[in-house]
Chimera marker file (.cmm) of the C-alpha trace (Angstrom):
<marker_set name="trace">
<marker id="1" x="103.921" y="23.893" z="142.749" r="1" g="1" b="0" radius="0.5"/>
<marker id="2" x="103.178" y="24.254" z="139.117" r="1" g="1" b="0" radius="0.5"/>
<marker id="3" x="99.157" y="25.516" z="140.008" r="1" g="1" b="0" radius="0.5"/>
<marker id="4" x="101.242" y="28.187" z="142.167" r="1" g="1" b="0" radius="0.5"/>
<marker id="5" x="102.914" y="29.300" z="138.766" r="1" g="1" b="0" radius="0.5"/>
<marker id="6" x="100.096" y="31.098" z="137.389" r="1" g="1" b="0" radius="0.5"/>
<marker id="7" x="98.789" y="32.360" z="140.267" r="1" g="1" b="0" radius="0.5"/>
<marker id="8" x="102.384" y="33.848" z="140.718" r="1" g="1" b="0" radius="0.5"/>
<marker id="9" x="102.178" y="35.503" z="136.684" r="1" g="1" b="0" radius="0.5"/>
<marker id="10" x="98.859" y="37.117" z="137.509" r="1" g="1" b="0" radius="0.5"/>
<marker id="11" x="99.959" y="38.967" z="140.723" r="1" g="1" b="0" radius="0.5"/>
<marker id="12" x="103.134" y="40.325" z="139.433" r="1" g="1" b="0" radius="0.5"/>
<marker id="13" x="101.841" y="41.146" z="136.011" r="1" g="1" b="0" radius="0.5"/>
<marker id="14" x="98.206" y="41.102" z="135.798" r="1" g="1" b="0" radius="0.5"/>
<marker id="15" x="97.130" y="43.067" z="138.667" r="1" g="1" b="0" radius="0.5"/>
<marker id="16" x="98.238" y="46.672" z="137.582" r="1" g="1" b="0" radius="0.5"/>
<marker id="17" x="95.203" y="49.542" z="137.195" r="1" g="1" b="0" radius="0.5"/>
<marker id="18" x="95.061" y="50.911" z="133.781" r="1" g="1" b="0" radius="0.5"/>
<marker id="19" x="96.837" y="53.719" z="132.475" r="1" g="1" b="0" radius="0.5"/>
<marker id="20" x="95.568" y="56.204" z="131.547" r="1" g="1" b="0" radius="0.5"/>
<marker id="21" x="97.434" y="59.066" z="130.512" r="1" g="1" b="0" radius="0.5"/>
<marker id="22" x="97.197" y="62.634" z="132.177" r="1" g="1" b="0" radius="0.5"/>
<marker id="23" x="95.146" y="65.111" z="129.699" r="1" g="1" b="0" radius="0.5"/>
<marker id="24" x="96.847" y="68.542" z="130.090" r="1" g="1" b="0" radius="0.5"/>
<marker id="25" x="96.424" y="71.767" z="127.842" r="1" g="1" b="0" radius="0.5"/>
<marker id="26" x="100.057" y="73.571" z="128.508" r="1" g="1" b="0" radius="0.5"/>
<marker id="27" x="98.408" y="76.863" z="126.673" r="1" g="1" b="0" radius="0.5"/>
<marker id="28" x="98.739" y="80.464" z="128.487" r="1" g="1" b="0" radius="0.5"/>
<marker id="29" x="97.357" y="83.683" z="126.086" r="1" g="1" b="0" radius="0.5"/>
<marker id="30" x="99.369" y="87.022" z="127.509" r="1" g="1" b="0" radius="0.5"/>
<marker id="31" x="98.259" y="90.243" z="127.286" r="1" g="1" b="0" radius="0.5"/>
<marker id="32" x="101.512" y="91.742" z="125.607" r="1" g="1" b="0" radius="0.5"/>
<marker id="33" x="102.826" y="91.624" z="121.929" r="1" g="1" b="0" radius="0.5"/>
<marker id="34" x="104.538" y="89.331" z="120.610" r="1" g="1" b="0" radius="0.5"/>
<marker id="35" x="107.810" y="90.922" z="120.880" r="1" g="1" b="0" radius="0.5"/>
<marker id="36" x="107.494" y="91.043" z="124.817" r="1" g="1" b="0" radius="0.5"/>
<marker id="37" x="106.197" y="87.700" z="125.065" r="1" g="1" b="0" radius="0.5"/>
<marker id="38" x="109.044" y="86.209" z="122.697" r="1" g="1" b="0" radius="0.5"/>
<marker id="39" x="111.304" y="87.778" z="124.820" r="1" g="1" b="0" radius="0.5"/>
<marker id="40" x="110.564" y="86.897" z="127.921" r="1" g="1" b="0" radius="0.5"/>
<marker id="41" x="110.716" y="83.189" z="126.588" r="1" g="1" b="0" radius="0.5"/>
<marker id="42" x="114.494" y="83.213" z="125.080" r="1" g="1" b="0" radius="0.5"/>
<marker id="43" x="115.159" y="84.578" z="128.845" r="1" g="1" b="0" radius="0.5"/>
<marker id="44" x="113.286" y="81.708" z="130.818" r="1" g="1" b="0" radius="0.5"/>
<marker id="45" x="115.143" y="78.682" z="127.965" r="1" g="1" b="0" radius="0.5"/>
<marker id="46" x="118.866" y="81.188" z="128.982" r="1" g="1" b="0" radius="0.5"/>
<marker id="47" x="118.278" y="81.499" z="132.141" r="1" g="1" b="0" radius="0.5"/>
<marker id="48" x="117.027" y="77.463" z="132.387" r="1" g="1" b="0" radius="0.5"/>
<marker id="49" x="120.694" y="76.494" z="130.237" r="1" g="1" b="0" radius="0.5"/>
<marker id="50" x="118.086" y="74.500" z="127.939" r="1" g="1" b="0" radius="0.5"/>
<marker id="51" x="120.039" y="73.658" z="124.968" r="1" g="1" b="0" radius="0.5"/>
<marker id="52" x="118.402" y="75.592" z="122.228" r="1" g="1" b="0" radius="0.5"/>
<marker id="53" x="118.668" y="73.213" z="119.106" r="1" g="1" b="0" radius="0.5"/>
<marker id="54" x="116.317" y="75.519" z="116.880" r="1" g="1" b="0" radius="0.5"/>
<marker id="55" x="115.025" y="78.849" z="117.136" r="1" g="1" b="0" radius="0.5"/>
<marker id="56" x="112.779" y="80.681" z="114.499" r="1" g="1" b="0" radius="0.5"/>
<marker id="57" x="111.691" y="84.046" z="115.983" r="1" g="1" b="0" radius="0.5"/>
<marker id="58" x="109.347" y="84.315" z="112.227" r="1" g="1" b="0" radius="0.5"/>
<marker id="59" x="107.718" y="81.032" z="112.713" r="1" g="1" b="0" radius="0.5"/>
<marker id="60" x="107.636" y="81.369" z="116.462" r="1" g="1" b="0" radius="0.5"/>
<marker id="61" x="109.243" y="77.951" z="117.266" r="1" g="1" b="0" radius="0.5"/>
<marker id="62" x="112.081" y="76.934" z="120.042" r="1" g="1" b="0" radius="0.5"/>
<marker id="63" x="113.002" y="73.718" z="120.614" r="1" g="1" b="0" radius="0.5"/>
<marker id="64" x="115.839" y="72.322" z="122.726" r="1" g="1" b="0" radius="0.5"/>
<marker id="65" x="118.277" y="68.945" z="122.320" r="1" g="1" b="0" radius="0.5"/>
<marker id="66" x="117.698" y="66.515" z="125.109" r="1" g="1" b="0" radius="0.5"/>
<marker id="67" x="118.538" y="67.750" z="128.695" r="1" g="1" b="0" radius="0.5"/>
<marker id="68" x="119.702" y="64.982" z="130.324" r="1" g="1" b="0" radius="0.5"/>
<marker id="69" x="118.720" y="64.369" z="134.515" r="1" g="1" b="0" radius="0.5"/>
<marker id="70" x="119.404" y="61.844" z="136.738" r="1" g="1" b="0" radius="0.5"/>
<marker id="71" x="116.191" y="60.055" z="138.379" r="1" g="1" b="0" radius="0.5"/>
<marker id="72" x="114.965" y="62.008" z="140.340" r="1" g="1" b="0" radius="0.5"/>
<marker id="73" x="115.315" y="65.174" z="138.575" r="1" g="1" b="0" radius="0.5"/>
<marker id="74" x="115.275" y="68.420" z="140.160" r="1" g="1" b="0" radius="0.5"/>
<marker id="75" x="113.838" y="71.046" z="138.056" r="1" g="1" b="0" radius="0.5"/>
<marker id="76" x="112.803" y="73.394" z="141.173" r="1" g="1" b="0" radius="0.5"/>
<marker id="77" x="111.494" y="71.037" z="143.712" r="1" g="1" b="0" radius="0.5"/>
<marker id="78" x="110.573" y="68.784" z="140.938" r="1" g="1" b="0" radius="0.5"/>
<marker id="79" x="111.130" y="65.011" z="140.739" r="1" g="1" b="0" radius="0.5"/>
<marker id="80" x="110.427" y="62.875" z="138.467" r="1" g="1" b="0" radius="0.5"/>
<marker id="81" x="106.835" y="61.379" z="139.555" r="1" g="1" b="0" radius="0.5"/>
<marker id="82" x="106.070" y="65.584" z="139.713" r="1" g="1" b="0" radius="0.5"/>
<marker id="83" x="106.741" y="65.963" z="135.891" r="1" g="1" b="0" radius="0.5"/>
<marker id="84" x="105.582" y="62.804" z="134.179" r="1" g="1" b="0" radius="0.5"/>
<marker id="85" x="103.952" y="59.089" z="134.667" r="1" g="1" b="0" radius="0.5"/>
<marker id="86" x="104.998" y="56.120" z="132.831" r="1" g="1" b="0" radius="0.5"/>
<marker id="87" x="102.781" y="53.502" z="131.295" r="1" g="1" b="0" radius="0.5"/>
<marker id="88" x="104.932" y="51.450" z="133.224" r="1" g="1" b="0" radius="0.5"/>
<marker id="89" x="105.367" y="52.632" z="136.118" r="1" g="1" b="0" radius="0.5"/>
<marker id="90" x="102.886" y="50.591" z="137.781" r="1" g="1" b="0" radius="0.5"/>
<marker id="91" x="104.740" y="47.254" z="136.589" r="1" g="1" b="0" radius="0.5"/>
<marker id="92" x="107.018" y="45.965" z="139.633" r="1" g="1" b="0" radius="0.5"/>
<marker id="93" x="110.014" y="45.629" z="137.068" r="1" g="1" b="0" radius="0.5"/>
<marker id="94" x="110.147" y="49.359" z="136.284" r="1" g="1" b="0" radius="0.5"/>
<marker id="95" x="113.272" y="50.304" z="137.205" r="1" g="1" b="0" radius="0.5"/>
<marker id="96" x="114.084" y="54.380" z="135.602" r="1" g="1" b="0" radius="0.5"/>
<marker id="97" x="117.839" y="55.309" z="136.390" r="1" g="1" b="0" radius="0.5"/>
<marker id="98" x="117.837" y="58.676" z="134.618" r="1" g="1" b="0" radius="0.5"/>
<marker id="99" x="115.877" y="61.246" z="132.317" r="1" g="1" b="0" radius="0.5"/>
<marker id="100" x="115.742" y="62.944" z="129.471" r="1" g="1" b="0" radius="0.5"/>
<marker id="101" x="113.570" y="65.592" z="128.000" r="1" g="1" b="0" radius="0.5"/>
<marker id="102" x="113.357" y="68.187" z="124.936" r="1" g="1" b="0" radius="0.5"/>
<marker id="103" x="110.749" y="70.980" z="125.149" r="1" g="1" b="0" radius="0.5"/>
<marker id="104" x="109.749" y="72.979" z="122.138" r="1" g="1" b="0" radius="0.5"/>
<marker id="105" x="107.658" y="76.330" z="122.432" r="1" g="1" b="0" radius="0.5"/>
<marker id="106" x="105.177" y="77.577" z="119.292" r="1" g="1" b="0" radius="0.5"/>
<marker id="107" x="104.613" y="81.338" z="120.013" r="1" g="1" b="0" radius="0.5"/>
<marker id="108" x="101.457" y="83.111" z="117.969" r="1" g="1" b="0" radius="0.5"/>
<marker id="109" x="100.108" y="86.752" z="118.048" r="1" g="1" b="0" radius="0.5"/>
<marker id="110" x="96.793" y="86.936" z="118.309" r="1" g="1" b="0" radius="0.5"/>
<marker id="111" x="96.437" y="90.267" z="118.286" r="1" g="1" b="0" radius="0.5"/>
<marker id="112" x="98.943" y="93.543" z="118.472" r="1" g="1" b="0" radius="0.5"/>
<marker id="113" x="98.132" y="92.955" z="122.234" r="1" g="1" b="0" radius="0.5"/>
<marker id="114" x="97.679" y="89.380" z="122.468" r="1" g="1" b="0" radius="0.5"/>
<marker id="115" x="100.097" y="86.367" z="122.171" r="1" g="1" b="0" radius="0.5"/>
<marker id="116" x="99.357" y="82.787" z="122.820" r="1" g="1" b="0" radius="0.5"/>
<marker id="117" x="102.197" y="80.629" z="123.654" r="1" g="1" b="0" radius="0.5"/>
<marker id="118" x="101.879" y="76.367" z="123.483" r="1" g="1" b="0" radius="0.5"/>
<marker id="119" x="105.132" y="74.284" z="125.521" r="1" g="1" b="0" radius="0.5"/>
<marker id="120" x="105.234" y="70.886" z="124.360" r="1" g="1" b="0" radius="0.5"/>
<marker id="121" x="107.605" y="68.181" z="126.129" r="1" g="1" b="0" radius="0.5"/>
<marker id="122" x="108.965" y="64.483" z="125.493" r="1" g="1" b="0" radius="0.5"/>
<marker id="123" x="109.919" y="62.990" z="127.988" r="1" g="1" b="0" radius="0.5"/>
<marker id="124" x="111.965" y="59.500" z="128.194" r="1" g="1" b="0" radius="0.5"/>
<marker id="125" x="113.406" y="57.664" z="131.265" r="1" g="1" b="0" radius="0.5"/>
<marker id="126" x="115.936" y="54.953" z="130.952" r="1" g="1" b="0" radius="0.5"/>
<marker id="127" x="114.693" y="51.850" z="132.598" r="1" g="1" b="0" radius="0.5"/>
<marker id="128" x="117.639" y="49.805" z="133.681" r="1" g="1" b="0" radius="0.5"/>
<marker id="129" x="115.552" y="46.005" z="134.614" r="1" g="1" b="0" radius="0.5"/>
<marker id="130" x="116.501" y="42.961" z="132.746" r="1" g="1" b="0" radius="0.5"/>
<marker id="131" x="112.919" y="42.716" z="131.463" r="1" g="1" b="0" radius="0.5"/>
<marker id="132" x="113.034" y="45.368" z="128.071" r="1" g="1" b="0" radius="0.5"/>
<marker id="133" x="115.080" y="47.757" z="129.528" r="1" g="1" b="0" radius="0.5"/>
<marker id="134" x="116.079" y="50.672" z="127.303" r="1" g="1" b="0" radius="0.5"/>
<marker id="135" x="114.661" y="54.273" z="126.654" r="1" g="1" b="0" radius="0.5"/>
<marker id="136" x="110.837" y="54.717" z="127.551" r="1" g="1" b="0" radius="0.5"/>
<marker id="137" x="108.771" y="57.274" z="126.436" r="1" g="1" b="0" radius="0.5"/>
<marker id="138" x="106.872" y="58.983" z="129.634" r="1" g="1" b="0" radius="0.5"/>
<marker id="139" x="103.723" y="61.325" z="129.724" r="1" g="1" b="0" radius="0.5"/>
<marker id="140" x="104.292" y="64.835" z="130.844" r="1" g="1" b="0" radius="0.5"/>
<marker id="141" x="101.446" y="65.937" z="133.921" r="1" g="1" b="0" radius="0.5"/>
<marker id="142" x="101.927" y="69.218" z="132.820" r="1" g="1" b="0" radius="0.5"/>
<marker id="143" x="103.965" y="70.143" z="135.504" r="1" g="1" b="0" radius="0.5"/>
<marker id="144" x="107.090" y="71.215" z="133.254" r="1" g="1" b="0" radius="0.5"/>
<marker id="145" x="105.430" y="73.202" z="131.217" r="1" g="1" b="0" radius="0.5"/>
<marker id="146" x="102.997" y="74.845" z="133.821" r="1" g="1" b="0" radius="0.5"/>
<marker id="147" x="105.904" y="76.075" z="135.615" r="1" g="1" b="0" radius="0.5"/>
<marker id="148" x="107.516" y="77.684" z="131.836" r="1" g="1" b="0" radius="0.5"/>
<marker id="149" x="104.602" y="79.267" z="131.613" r="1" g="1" b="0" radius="0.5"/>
<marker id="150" x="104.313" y="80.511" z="134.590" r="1" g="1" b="0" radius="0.5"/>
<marker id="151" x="108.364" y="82.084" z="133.962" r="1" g="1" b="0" radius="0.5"/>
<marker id="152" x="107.471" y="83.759" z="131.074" r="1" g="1" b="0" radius="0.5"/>
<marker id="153" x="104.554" y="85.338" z="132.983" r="1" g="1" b="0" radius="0.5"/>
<marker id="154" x="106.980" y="87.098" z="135.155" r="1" g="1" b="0" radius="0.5"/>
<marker id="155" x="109.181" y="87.800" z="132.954" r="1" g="1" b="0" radius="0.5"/>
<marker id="156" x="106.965" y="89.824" z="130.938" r="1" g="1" b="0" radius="0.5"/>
<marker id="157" x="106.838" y="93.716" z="131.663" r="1" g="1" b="0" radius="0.5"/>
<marker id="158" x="103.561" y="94.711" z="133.160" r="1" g="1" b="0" radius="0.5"/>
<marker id="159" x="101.993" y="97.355" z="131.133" r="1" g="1" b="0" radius="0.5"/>
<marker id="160" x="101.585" y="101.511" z="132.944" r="1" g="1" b="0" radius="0.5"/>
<link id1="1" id2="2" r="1" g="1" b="0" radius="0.2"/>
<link id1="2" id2="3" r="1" g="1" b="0" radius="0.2"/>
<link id1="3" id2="4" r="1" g="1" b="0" radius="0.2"/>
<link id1="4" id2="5" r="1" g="1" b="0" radius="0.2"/>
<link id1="5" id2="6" r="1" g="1" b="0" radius="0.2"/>
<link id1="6" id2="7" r="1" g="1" b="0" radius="0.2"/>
<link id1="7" id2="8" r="1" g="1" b="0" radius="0.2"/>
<link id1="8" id2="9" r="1" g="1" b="0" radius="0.2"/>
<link id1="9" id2="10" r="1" g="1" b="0" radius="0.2"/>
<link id1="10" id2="11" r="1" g="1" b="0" radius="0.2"/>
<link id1="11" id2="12" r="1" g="1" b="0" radius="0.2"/>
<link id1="12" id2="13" r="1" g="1" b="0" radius="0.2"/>
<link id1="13" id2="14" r="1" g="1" b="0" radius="0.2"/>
<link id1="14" id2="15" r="1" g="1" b="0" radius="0.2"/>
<link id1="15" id2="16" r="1" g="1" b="0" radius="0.2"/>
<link id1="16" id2="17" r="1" g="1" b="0" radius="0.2"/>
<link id1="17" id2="18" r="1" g="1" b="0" radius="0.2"/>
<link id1="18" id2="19" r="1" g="1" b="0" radius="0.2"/>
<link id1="19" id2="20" r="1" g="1" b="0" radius="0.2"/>
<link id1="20" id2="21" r="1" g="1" b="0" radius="0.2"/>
<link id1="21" id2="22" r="1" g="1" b="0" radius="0.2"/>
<link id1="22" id2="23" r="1" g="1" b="0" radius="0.2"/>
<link id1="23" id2="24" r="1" g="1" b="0" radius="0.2"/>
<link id1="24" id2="25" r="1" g="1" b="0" radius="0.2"/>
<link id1="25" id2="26" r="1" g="1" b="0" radius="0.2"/>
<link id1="26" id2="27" r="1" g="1" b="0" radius="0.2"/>
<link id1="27" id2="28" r="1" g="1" b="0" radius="0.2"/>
<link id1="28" id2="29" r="1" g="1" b="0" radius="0.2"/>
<link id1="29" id2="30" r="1" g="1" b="0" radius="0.2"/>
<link id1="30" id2="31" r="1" g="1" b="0" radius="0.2"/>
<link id1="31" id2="32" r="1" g="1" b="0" radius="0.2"/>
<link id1="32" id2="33" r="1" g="1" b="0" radius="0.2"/>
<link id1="33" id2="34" r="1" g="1" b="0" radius="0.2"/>
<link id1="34" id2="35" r="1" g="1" b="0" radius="0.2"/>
<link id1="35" id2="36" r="1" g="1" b="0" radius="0.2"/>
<link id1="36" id2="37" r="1" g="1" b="0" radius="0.2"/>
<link id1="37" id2="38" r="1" g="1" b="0" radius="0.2"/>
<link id1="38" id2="39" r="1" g="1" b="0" radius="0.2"/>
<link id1="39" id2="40" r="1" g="1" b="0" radius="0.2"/>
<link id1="40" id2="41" r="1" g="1" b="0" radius="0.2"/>
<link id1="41" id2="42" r="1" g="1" b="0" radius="0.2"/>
<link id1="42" id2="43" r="1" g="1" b="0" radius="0.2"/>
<link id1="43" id2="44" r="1" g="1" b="0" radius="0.2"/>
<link id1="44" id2="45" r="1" g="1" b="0" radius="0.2"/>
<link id1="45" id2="46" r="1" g="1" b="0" radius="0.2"/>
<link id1="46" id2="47" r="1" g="1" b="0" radius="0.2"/>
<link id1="47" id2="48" r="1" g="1" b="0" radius="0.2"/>
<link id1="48" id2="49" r="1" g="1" b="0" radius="0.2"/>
<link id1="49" id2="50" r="1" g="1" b="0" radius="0.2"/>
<link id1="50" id2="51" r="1" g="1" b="0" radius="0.2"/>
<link id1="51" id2="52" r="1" g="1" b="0" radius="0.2"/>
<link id1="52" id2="53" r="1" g="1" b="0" radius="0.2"/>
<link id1="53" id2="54" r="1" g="1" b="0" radius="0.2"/>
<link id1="54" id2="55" r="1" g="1" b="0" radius="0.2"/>
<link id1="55" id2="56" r="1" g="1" b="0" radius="0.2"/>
<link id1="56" id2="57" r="1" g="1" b="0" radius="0.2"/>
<link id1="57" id2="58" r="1" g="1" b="0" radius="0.2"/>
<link id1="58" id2="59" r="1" g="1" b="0" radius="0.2"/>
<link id1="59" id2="60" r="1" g="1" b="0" radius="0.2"/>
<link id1="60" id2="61" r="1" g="1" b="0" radius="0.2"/>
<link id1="61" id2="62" r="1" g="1" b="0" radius="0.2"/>
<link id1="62" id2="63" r="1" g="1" b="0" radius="0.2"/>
<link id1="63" id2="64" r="1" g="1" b="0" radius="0.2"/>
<link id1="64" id2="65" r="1" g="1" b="0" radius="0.2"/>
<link id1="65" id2="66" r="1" g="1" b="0" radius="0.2"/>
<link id1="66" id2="67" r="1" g="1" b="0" radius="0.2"/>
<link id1="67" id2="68" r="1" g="1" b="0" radius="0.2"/>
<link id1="68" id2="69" r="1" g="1" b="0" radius="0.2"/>
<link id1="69" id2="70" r="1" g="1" b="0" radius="0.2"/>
<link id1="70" id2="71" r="1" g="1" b="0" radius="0.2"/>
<link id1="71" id2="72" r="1" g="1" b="0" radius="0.2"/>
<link id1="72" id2="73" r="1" g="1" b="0" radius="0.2"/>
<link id1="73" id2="74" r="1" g="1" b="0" radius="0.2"/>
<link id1="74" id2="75" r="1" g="1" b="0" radius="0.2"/>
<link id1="75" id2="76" r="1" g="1" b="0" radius="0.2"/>
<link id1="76" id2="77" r="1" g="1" b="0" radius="0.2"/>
<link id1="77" id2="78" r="1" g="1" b="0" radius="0.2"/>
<link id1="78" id2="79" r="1" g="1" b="0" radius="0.2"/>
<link id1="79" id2="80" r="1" g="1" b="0" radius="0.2"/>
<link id1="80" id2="81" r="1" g="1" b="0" radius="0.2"/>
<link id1="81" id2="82" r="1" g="1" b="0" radius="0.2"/>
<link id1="82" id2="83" r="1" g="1" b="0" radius="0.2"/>
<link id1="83" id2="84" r="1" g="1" b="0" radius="0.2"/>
<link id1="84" id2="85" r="1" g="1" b="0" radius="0.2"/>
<link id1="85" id2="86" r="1" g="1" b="0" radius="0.2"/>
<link id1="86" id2="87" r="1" g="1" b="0" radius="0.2"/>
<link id1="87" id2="88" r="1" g="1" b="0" radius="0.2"/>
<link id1="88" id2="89" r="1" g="1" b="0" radius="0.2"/>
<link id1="89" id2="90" r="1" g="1" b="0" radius="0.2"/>
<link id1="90" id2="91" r="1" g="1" b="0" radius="0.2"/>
<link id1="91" id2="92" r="1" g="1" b="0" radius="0.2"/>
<link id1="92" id2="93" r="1" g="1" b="0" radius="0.2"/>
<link id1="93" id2="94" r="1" g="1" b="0" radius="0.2"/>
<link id1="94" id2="95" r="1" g="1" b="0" radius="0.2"/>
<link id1="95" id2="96" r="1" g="1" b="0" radius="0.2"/>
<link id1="96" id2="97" r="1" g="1" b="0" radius="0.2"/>
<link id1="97" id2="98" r="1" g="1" b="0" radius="0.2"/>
<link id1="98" id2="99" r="1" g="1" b="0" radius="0.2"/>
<link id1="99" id2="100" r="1" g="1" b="0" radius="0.2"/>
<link id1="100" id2="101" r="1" g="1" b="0" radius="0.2"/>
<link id1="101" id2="102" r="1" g="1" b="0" radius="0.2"/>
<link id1="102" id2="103" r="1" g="1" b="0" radius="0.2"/>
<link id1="103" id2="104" r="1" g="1" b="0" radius="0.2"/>
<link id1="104" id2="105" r="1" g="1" b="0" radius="0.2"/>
<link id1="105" id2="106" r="1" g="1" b="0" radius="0.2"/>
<link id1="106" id2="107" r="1" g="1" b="0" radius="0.2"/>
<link id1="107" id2="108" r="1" g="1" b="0" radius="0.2"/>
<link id1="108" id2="109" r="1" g="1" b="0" radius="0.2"/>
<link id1="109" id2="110" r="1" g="1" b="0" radius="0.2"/>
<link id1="110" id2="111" r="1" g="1" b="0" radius="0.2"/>
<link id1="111" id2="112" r="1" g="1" b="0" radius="0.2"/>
<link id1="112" id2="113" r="1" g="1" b="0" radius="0.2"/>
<link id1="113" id2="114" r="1" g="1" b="0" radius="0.2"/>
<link id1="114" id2="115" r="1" g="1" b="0" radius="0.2"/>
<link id1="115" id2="116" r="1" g="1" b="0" radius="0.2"/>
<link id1="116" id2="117" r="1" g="1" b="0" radius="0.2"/>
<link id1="117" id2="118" r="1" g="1" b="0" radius="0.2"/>
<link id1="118" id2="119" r="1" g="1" b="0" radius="0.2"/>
<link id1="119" id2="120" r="1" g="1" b="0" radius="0.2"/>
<link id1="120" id2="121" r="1" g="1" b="0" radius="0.2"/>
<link id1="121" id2="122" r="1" g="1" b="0" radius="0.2"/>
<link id1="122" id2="123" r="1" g="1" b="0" radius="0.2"/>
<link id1="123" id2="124" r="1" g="1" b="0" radius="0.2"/>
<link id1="124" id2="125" r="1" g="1" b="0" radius="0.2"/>
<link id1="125" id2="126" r="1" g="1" b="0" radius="0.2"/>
<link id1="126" id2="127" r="1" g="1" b="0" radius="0.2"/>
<link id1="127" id2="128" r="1" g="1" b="0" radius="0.2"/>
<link id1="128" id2="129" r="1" g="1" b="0" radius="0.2"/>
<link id1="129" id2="130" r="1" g="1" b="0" radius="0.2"/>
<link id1="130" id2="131" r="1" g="1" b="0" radius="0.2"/>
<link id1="131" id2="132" r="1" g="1" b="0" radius="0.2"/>
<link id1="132" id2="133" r="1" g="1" b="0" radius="0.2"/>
<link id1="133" id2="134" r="1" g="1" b="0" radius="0.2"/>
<link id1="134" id2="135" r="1" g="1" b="0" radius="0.2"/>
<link id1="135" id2="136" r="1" g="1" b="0" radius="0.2"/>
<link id1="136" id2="137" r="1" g="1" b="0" radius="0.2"/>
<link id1="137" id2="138" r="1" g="1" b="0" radius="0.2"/>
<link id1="138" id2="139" r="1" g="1" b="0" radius="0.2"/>
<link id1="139" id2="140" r="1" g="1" b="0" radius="0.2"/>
<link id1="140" id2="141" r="1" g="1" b="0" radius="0.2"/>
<link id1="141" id2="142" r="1" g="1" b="0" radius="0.2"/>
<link id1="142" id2="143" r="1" g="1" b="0" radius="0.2"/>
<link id1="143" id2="144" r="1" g="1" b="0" radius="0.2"/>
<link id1="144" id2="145" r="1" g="1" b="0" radius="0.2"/>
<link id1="145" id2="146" r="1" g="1" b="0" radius="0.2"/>
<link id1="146" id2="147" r="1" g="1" b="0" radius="0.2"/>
<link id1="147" id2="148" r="1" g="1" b="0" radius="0.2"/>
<link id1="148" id2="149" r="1" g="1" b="0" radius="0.2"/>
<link id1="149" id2="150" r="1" g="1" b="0" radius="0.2"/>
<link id1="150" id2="151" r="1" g="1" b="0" radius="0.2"/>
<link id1="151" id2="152" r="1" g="1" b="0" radius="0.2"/>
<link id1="152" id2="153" r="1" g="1" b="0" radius="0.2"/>
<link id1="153" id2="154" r="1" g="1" b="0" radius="0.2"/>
<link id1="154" id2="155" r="1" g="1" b="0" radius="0.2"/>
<link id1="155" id2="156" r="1" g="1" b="0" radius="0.2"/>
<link id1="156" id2="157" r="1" g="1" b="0" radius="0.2"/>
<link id1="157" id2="158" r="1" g="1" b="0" radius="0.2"/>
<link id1="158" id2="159" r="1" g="1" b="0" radius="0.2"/>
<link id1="159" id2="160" r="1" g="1" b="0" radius="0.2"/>
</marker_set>
């Protein structure tokens, strides 16, 4: 029984692929000034009730508190293995009950007729297992802040 032991350790634990975190670029450049494109993102973070904890119009900065969601969250037809991966999530103790997330946007112009906008996220998930449960930090696959993007895009007034 106790040369079954190890044997036991390494499948559980020792078997998982390696993580490797997704590489995303959440950058879109519009073809409006700044003005429009600032805008049109204060609409998408109203319309979205993301709790706006700071907001610099000058600077070009939003961020938001946490926005809480239960596991899986529905952001769309968005659940939680859509938005993010956890180093852990391969472990067979992972156990996420709920979600949290803040977002913060960095608006530039580049031009008069040219503004590049950035979305970063965090994202955490509370794992509930007996084996380190607690808050864990997540990697975003881009799909939160593809789909912001993607908002402000429409939300910007096409040009006669």
């Amino acid at each position: 029984m106790k040369t079954l032991l190890p044997f036991f350790c390494i499948t559980l634990f020792g078997c998982a692929p390696a993580y490797v975190q997704p590489q995303i670029n959440p950058e879109g450049i519009y073809e409006a000034d700044y003005n429009a494109v600032w805008s049109a993102l204060v609409e998408t973070f109203s319309k979205n009730n993301y709790p706006i904890k700071a907001i610099e119009k000058e600077s070009g900065i939003i961020t938001t508190d946490y926005i809480a969601f239960p596991t899986p969250p529905v952001w769309g037809t968005g659940t939680f293995d859509n938005m993010a991966v956890s180093p852990e999530r391969y472990n067979a103790m992972w156990m996420p009950r709920s979600g949290r997330c803040t977002i913060s946007a960095y608006a530039s112009a580049v031009d008069p007729n040219q503004t590049k906008l950035r979305i970063n996220t965090h994202i955490e998930a509370f794992d509930s297992s007996k084996f380190g449960g607690g808050w864990k930090i997540c990697y975003s696959n881009g799909y939160l802040e593809y789909n912001i993007l993607d908002d402000i895009r429409k939300r910007i007034p096409k040009k006669q």
